[in-house]
N, C-alpha and C positions, 0 to 999 in steps of 0.2 A: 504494500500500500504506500503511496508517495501521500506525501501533506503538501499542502498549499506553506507559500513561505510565513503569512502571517501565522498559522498556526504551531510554526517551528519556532517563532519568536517568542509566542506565546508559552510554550514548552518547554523553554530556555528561560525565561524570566521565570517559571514559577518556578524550575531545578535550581534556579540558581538563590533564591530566598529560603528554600524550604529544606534544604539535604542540608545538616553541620558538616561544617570542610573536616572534620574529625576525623568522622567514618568514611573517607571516599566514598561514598553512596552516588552521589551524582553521576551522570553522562554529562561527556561534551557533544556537542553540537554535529560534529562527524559521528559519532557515536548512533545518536539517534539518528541523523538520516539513511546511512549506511543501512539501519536495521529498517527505516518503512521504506526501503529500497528492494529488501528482501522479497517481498511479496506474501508472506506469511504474519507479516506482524503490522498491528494494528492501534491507534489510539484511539481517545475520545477525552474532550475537555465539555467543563461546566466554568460556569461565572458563579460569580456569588449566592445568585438564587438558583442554586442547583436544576440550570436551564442552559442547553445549549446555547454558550458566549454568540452574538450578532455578528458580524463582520469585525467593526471599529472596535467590539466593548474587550475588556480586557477579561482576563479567565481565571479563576480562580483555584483548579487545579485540574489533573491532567491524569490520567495513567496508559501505561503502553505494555501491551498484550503478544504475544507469537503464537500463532498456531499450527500445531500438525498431529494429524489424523482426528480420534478423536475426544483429544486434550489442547485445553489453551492456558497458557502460563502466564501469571502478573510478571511482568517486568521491573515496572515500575509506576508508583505512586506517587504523588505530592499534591498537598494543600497547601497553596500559600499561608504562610503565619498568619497572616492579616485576617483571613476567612477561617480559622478554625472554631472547632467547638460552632459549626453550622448545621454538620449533619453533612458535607461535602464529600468527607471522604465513605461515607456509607452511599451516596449518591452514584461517587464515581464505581465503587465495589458492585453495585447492583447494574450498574448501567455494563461494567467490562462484564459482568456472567450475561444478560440477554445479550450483548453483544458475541459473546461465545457460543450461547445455543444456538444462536441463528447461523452459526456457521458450524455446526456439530458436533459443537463440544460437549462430551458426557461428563466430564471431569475438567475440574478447576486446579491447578495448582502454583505454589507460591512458594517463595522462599525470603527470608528476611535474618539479619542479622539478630543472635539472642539481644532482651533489653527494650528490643524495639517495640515502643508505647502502643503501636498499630495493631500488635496480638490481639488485643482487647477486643478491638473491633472485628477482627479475622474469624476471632474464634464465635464471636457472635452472631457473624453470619453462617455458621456450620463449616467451616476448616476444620480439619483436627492434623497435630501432627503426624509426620509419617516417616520424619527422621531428622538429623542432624548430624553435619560436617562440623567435626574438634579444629575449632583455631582457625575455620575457613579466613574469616575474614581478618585485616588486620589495620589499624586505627593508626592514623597522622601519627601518632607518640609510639606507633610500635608494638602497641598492647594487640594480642590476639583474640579474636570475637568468635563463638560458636556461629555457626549456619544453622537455621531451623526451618526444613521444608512441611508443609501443609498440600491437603489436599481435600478437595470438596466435590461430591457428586452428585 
């Protein structure tokens, strides 16, 4: 899937307010195009009122999906700071699953750094774990982060 540029801009300003430079969490800019170049992977953003952003309006956050056969994987999430505690990011979690079924996905799956606040809401939509990578990840200072992959049917 390729994006129009405003919406890479879009997806770039919110990565870049919302991921702490701690955890490397972010993509750059090659990063995500290279990936909705692939043709398997996919976005979708909202604005503040958990409604598809208009052309000019600015978005409030974003996630980006891959899929193949029939499982689709979060890649990535972010709520701009500014917009939290709206219900945004439960927005964009429901909007990437029908965006998955429609292209037939039986299975959701996710991975996320241990620590990460967003379990909360993961597991509230029906995630459950189904493993972890020791140390996968590792943080600006060096320190090693568990990997905890989820998955939802």
């Amino acid at each position: 899937m390729t994006t129009r540029g405003d919406d890479l801009d879009r997806i770039m300003a919110i990565m870049d307010a919302a991921f702490d430079p701690a955890f490397g969490e972010a993509w750059n800019r090659r990063q995500v195009e290279d990936a909705l170049l692939m043709g398997n992977c996919y976005y979708g953003l909202l604005d503040g009122f958990c409604s598809k952003p208009a052309d000019d309006a600015e978005a409030a956050g974003f996630f980006l999906s891959r899929h193949g056969f029939d499982e689709e994987e979060l890649l990535l999430l972010a709520v701009d700071p500014r917009f939290r505690r709206r219900g945004i990011g439960r927005a964009l979690m429901n909007q990437f699953a029908a965006y998955a079924k429609s292209r037939g996905a039986n299975r959701l799956l996710l991975e996320m750094r241990s620590g990460n606040p967003a379990e909360l809401l993961y597991r509230d939509l029906g995630f459950r774990p189904i493993g972890k990578r020791i140390n996968y990840y590792r943080s600006a200072d060096g320190t090693r982060i568990d990997a905890l992959t989820f998955a939802c049917d």
